[in-house]
N, C-alpha and C positions, 0 to 999 in steps of 0.2 A: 395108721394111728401112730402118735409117738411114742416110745418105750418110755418107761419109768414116768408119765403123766396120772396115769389110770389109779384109782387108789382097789387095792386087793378086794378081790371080790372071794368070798368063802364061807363054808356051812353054818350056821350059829342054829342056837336051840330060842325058841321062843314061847314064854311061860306068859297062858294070858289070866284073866282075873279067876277062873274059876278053876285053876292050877291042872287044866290043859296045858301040853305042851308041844309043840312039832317042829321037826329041824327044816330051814329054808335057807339060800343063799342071799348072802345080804354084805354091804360093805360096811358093816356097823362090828366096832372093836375088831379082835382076831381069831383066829381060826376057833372053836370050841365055845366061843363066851356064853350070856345067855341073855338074852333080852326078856324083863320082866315088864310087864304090860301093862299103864295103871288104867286107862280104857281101851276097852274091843270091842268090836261088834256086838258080842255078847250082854254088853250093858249101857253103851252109849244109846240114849235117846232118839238118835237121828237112824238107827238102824232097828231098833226095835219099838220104835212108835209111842215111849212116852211122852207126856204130856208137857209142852215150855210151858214156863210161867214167866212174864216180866215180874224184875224181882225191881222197885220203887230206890234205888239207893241216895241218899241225899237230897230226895223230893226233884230230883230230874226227869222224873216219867210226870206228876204230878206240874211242876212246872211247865212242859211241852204242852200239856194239854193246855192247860190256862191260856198258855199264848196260840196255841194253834188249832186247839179244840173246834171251833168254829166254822172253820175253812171248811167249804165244798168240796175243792177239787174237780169240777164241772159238775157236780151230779144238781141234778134238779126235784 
């Protein structure tokens, strides 16, 4: 490996949304900082199973259908 390429690698404290916190090694700021989390696991949808909703913005979900609503796709 070449010296001085690598950027520092070192402890930081990580606060997530429900003000848990635990120290891990990361090359994020410098030595002590603290990473505050706006999603974690803990709330994000794709890890605790809620629910999507297509949200319609400017009639573009509304538009797609119109024009392609129709279509099969092979099914018979």
């Amino acid at each position: 490996m070449k010296p001085g390429i690598h950027p520092q690698y070192h402890m930081i404290k990580v606060v997530m949304t429900d003000k848990t916190e635990f120290f891990t090694r990361s090359t994020y700021g410098s030595p002590g900082d603290t990473l505050n989390l706006d999603i974690d696991p803990t709330t994000h949808p794709a890890w605790t199973g809620g629910s999507q909703q297509l949200l319609d913005r400017g009639g573009r979900l509304s538009r797609f259908n119109s024009r392609f609503g129709g279509l099969s796709f092979g099914k018979k």
